[in-house]
Rosetta silent file (secondary structure, phi, psi, omega in degrees, C-alpha in Angstrom):
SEQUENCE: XXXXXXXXXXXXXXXXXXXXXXXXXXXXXXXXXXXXXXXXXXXXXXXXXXXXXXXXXXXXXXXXXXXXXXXXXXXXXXXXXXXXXXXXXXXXXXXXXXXXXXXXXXXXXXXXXXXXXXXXXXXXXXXXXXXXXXXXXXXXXXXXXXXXXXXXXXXXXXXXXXXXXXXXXXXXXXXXXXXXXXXXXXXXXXXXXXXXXXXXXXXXXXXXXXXXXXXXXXXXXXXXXXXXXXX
SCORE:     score description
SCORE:     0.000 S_00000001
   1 L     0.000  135.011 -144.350   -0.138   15.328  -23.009 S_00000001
   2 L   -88.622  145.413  157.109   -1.965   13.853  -25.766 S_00000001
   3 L   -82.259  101.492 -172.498   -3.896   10.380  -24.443 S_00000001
   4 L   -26.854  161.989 -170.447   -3.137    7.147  -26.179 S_00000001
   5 L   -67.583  -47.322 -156.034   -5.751    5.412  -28.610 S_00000001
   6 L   -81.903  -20.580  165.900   -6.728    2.688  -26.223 S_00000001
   7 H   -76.493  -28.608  157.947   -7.167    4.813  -23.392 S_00000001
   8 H   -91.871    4.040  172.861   -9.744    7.112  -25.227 S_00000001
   9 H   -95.250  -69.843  152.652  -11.225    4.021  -26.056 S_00000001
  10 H   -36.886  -43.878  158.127  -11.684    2.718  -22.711 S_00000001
  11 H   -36.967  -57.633  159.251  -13.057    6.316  -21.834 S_00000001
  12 H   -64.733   -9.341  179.164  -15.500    5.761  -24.194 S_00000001
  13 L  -104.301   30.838  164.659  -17.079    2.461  -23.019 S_00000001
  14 L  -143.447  154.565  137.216  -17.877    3.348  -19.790 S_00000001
  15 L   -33.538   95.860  147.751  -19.965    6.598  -17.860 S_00000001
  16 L   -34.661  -38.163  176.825  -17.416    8.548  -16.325 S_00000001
  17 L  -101.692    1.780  172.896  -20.079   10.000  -13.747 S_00000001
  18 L   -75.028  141.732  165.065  -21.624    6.612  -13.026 S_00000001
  19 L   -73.159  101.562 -179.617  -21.125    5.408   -9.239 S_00000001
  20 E  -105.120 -171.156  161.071  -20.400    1.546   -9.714 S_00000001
  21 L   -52.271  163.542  176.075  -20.456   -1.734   -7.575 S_00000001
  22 H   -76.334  -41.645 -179.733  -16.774   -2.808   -6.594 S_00000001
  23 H   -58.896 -107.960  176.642  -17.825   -6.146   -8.842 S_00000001
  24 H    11.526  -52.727  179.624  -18.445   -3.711  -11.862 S_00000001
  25 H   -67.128  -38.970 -174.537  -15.783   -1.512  -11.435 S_00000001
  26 L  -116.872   45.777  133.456  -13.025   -4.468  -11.648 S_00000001
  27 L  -106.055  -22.109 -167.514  -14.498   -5.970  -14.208 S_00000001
  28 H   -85.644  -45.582 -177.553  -14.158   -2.859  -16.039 S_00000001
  29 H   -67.345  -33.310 -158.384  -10.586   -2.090  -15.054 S_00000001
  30 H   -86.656  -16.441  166.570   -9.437   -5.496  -15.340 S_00000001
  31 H   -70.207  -31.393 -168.748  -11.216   -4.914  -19.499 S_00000001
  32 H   -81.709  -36.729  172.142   -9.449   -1.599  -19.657 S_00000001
  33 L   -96.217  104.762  170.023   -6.026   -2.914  -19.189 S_00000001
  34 L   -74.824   13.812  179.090   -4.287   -3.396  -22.630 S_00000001
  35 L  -102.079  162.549 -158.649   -0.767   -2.628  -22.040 S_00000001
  36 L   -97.887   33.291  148.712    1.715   -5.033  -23.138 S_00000001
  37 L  -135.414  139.743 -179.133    3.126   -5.154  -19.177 S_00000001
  38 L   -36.917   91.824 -159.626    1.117   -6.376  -16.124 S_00000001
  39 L   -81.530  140.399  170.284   -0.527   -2.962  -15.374 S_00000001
  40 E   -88.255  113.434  171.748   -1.206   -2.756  -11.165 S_00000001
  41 E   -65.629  106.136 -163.570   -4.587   -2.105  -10.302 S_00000001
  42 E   -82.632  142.218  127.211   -4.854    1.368   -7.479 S_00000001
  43 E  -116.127  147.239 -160.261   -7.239    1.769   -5.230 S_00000001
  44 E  -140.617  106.922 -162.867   -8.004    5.399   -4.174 S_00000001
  45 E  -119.585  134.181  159.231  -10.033    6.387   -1.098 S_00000001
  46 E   -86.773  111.620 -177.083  -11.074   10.003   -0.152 S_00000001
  47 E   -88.393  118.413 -177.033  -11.455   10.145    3.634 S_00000001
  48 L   -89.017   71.202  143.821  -13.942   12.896    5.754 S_00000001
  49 L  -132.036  170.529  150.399  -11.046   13.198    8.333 S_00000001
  50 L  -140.088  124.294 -160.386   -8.300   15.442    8.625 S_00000001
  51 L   -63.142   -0.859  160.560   -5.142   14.222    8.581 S_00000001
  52 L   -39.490  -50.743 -173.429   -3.729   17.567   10.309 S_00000001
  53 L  -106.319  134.212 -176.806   -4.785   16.228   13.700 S_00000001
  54 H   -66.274  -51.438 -167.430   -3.043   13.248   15.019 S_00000001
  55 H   -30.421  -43.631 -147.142   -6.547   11.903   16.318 S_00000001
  56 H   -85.122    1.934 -171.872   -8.022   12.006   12.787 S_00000001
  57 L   -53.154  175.897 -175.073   -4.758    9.955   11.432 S_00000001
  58 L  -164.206  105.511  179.839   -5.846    6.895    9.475 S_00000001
  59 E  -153.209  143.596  116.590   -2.736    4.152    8.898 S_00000001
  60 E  -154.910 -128.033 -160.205   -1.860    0.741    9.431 S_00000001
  61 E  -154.197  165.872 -162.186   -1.455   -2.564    7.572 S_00000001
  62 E  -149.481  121.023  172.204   -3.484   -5.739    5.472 S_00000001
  63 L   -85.215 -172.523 -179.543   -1.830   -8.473    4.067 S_00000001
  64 L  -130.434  124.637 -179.280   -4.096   -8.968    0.900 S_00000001
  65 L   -25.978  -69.186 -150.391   -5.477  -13.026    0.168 S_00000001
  66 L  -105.255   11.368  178.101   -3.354  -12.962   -3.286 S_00000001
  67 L    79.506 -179.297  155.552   -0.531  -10.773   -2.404 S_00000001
  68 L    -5.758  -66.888 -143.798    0.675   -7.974   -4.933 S_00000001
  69 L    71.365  -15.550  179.124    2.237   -9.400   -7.688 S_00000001
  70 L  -129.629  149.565  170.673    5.394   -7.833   -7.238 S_00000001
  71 L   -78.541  129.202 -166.599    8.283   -8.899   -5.477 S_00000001
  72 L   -80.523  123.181  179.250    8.958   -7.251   -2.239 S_00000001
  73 L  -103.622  121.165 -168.621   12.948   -6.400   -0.980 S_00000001
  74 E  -101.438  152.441  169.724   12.626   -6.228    2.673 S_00000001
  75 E  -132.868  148.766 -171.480   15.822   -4.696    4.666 S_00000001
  76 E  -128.950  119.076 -170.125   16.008   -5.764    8.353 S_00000001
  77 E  -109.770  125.297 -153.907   17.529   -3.629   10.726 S_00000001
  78 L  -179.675  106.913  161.211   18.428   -6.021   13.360 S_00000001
  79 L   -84.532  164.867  166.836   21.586   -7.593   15.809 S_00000001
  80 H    72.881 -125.196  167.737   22.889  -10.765   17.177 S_00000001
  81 H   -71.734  -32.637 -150.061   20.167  -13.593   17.084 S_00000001
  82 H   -89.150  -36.043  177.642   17.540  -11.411   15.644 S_00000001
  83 H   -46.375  -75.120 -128.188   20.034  -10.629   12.473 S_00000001
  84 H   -68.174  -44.648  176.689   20.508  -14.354   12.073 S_00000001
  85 H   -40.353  -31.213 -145.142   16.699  -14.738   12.463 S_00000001
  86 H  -108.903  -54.328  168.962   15.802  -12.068    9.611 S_00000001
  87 H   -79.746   -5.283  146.996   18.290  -14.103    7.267 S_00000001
  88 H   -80.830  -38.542  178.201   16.739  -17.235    7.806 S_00000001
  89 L   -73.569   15.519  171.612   13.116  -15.935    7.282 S_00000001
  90 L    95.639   11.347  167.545   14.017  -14.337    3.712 S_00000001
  91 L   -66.878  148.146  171.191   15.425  -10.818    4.255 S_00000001
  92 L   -98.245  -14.106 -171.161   17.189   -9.742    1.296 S_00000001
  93 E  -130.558   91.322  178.918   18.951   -6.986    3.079 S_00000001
  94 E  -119.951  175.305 -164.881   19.956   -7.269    7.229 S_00000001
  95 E   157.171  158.486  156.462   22.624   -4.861    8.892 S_00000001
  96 L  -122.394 -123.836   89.011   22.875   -1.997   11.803 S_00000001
  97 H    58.619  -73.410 -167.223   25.088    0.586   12.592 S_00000001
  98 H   -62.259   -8.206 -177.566   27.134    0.191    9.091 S_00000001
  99 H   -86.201   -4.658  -76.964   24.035    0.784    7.186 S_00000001
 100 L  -156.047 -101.300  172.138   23.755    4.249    8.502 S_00000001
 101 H   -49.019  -27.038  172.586   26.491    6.070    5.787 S_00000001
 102 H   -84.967   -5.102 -179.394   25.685    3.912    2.624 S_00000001
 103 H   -81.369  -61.798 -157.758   21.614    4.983    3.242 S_00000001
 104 H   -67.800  -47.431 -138.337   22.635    8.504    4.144 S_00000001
 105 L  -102.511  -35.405 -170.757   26.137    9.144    1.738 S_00000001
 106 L  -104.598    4.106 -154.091   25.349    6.714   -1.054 S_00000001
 107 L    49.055   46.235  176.761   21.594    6.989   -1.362 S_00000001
 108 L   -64.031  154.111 -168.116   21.126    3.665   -0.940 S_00000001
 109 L  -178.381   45.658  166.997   17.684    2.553   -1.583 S_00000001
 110 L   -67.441   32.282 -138.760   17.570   -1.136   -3.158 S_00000001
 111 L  -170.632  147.634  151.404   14.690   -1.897   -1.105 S_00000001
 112 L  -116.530    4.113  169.962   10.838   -1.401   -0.464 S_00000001
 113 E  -157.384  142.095 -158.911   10.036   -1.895    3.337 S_00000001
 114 E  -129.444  126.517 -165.690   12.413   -1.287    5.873 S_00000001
 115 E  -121.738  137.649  165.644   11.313   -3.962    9.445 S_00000001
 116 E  -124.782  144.146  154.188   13.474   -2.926   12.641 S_00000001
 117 L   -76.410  175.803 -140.940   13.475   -4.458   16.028 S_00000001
 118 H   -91.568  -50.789 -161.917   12.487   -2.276   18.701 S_00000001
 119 H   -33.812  -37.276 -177.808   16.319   -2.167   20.063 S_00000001
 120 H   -89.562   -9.941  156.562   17.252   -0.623   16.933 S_00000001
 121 H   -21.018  -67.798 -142.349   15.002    2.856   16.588 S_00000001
 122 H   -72.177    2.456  155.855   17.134    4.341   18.121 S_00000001
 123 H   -54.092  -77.194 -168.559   19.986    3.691   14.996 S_00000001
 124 H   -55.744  -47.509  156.164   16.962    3.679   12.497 S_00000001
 125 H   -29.607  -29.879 -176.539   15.920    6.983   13.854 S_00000001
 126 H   -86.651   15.593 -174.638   18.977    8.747   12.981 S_00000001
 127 H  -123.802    1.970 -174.426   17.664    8.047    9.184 S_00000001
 128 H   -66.237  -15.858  173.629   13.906    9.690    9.553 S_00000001
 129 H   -86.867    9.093 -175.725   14.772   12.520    7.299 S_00000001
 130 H  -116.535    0.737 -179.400   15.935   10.288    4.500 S_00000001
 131 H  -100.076  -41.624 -175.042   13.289    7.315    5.372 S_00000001
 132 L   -79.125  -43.220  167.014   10.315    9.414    5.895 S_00000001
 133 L   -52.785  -31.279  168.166    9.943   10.919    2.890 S_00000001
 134 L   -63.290  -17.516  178.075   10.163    7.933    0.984 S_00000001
 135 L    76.661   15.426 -171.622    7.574    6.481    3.294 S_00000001
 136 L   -96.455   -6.662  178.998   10.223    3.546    4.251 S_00000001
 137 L   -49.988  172.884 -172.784   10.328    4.590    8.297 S_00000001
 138 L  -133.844  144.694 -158.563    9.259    1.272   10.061 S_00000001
 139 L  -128.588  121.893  160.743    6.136    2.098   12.094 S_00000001
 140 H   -28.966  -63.010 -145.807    4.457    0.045   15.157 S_00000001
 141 H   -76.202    0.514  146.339    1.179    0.597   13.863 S_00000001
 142 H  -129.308   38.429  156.750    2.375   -1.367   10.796 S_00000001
 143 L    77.000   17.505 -168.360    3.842   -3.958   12.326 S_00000001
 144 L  -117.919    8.637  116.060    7.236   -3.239   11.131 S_00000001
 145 E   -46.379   95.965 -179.062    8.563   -2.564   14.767 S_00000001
 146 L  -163.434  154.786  159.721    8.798   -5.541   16.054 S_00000001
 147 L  -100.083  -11.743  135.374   10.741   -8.544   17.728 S_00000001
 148 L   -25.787   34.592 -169.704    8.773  -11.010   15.526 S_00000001
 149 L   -45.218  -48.992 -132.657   11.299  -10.574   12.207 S_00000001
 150 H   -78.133  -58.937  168.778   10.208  -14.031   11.202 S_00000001
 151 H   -44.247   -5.922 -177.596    6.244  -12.893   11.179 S_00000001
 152 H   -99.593  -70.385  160.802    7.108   -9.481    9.521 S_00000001
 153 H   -12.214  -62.563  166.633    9.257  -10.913    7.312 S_00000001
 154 H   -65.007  -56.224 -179.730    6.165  -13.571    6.043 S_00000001
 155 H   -68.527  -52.325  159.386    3.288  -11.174    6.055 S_00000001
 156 H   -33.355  -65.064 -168.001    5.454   -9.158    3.593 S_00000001
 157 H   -62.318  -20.492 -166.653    6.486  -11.536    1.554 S_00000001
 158 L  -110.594   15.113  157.469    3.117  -12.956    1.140 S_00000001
 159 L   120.113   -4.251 -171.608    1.356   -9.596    0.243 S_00000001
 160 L   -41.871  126.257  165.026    1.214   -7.544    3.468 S_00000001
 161 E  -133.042  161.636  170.507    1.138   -3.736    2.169 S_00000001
 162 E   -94.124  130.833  167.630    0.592   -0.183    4.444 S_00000001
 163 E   -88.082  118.720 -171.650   -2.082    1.915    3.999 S_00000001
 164 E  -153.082  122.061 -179.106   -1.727    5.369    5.016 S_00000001
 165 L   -34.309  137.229  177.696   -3.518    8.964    4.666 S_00000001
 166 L  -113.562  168.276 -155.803   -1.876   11.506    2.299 S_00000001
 167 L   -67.446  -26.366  167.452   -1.765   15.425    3.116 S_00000001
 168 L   -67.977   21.556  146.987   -5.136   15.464    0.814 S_00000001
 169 L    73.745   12.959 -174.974   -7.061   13.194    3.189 S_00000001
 170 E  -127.719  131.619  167.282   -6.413   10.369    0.510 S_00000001
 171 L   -54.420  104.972  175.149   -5.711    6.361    0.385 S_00000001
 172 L  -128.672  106.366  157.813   -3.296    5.341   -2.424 S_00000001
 173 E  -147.126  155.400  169.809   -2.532    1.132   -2.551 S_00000001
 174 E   -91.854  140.532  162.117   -2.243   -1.344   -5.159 S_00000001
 175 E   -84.184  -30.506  168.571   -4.552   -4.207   -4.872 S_00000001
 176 E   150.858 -157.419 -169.133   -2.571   -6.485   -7.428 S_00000001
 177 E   -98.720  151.934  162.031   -1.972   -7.030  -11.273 S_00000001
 178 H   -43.470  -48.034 -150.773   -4.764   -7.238  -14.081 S_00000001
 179 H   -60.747  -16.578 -175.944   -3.252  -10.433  -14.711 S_00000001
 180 H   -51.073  -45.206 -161.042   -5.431  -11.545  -11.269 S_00000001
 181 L    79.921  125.366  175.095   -8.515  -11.119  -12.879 S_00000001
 182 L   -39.681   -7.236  145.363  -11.627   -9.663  -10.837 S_00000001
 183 L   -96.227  -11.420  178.060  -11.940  -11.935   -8.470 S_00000001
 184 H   -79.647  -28.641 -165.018   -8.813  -11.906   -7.223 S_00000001
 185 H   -76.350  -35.882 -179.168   -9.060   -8.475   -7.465 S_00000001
 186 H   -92.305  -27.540  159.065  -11.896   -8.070   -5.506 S_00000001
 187 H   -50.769  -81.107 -178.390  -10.565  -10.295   -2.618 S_00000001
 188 H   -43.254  -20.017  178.947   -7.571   -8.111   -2.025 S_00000001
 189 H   -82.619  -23.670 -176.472  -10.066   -4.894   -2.821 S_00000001
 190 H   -69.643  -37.973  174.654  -12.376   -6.282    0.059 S_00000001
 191 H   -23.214  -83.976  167.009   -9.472   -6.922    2.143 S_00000001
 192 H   -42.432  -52.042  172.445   -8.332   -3.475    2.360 S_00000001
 193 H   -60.233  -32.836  175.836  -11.452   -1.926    2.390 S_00000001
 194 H   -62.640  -37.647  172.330  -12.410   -3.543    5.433 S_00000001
 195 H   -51.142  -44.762  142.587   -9.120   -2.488    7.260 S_00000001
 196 H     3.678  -97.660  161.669  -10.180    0.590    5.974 S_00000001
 197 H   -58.926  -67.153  176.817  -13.411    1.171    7.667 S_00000001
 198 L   -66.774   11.477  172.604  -12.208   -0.150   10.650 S_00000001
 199 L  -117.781   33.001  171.553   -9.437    1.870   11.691 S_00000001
 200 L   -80.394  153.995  172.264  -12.068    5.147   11.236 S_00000001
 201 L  -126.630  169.675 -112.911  -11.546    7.241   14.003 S_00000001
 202 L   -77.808  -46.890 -164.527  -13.632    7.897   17.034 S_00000001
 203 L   -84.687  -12.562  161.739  -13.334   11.386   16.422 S_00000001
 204 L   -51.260  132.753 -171.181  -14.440   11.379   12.602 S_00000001
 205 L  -139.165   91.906  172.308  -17.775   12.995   11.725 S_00000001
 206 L   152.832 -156.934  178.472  -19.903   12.851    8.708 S_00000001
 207 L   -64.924  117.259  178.711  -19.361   10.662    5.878 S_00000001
 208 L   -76.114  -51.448  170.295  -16.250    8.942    5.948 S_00000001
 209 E   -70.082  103.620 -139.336  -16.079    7.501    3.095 S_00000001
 210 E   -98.956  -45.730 -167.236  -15.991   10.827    0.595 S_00000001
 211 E  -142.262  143.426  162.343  -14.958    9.133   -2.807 S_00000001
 212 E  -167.292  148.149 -138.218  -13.235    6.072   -3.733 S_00000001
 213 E  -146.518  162.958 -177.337  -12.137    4.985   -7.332 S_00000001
 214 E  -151.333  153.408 -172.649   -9.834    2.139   -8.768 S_00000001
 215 E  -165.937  136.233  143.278   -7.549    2.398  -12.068 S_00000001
 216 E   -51.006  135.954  160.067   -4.759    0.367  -14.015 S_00000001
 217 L   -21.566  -40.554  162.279   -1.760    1.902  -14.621 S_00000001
 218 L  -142.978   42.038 -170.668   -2.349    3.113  -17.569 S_00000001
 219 L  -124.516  164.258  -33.099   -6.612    2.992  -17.932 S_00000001
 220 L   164.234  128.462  155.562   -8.856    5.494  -16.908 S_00000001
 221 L   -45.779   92.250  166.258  -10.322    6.238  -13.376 S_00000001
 222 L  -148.668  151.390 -177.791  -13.474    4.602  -11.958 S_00000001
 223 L    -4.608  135.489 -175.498  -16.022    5.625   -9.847 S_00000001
 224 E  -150.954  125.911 -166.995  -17.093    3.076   -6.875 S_00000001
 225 L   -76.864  145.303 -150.312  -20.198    4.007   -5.496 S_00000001
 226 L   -73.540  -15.587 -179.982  -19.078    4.754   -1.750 S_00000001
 227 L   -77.490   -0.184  178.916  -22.207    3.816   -0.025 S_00000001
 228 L  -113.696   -4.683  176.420  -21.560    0.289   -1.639 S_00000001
 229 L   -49.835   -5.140 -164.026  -17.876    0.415   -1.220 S_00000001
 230 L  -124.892   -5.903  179.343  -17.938   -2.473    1.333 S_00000001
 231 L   -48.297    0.000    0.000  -20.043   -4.628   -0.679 S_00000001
C-alpha cells in the first residue's frame, strides 16, 4: 500500500533512527498530524518480561489528567440497588441475566468497558469467550470488579483507560487527540508511563523498558529514547 503525500512528508522531517525526549517526540507527532479528523495519539511500549508466565504479567489501570477525547459507553452488569446506582452515576448500558443472549445470539457490542459487581462474575463469566477476546472482561486489577459502580463509573468517564501486555510483550494505549496539543499530551503520556514502571514485576530482569514509540493515527512512528522515557 502506497503511503499518502503528507505522510512521506512527515517521514522526511524527522530521523527515523533518532532516540527522542518524550517533549520532542509530541511535539513532532502533534506537527505530523494533518488529517482532516482528530487523529489519537498511541503510545507503544516494548516490555523485557514475558507475558507467558503469570508472574511476568504487566496490567492494570490510569485515569489520564485530560481524559481521551472520546466518549466512553460503559455497560454495568449489576442488580437491585447497585443497578439503580450505575444509572444514576452515568451508565449508558445496566442489566444481568437478560443480557446474557443479546451479547452471546445478537453480537451485541454497543459498548467499550464492561464494570460488574463482584455478585455478578459469576453471570459475566458465562460470557469470557465472547468478552475476552475483545478485551471487554471486567478485571479486579482494573478496577472494573467492584461494588463502587459510582467510582468506576467516574474514573471512566473522566479518562480512566487499561493498560495491558500483548502476546508480543507490548503496551498499546491512546494518550488523547492531537487536538490536545503537547502538553496535554505529555501529561496523560507521563501519567501512564509512570503506572507503567510501577507495576514492573519483581521477577523481571534486565532492561525493562526495551522500546517505546508514540504515533497519530495516521503519521509515522517515533522513537522515545527509553532511558529518558520517564522524563
Amino acid at each position: 500500500m502506497s503511503k499518502g503525500k503528507k505522510y512521506v512528508d512527515s517521514v522526511k522531517a524527522y530521523d527515523k533512527a533518532n532516540l527522542y525526549d518524550p517533549q520532542e517526540a509530541l511535539d513532532l507527532v502533534v506537527s505530523f498530524a494533518k488529517a482532516k479528523f482528530d487523529e489519537t495519539v498511541e503510545l507503544h511500549v516494548k516490555l523485557g518480561v514475558d507475558s507467558r508466565h503469570a508472574d511476568q504479567q504487566v496490567r492494570g489501570a490510569v485515569v489520564l489528567p485530560h481524559g481521551t477525547g472520546k466518549k466512553v459507553r460503559v455497560l454495568v452488569f449489576a442488580k437491585g440497588d447497585k443497578a439503580k446506582e450505575a444509572e444514576a452515576a452515568g451508565a449508558d448500558f445496566v442489566g444481568a441475566e437478560e443480557l446474557i443472549p443479546k451479547i452471546q445470539n445478537e453480537n451485541w457490542f454497543e459498548y467499550d468497558i464492561v464494570v460488574a459487581t463482584p455478585d455478578m462474575m459469576g453471570v459475566v463469566g458465562r460470557l469470557g469467550k465472547v468478552l475476552g477476546p475483545k478485551g471487554l472482561m471486567p478485571n479486579p486489577k482494573a478496577g472494573t470488579v467492584t461494588a463502587d459502580v459510582t467510582k468506576a463509573i467516574n474514573d471512566i468517564k473522566a479518562g480512566k483507560i487499561e493498560y495491558r501486555l500483548d502476546k508480543t510483550n507490548i503496551i498499546h494505549c491512546p494518550i488523547g487527540k492531537a487536538s490536545f496539543g503537547a502538553a496535554k499530551l505529555k501529561d496523560n503520556y507521563a501519567a501512564l508511563m509512570d503506572a507503567i514502571i510501577k507495576a514492573k514485576p519483581a521477577t523481571s530482569k534486565g532492561q525493562y523498558l526495551r522500546s517505546v514509540a508514540i504515533a497519530s493515527t495516521m503519521g509515522p512512528g517515533i522513537k522515545i529514547n527509553p532511558a529518558k522515557a520517564a522524563d
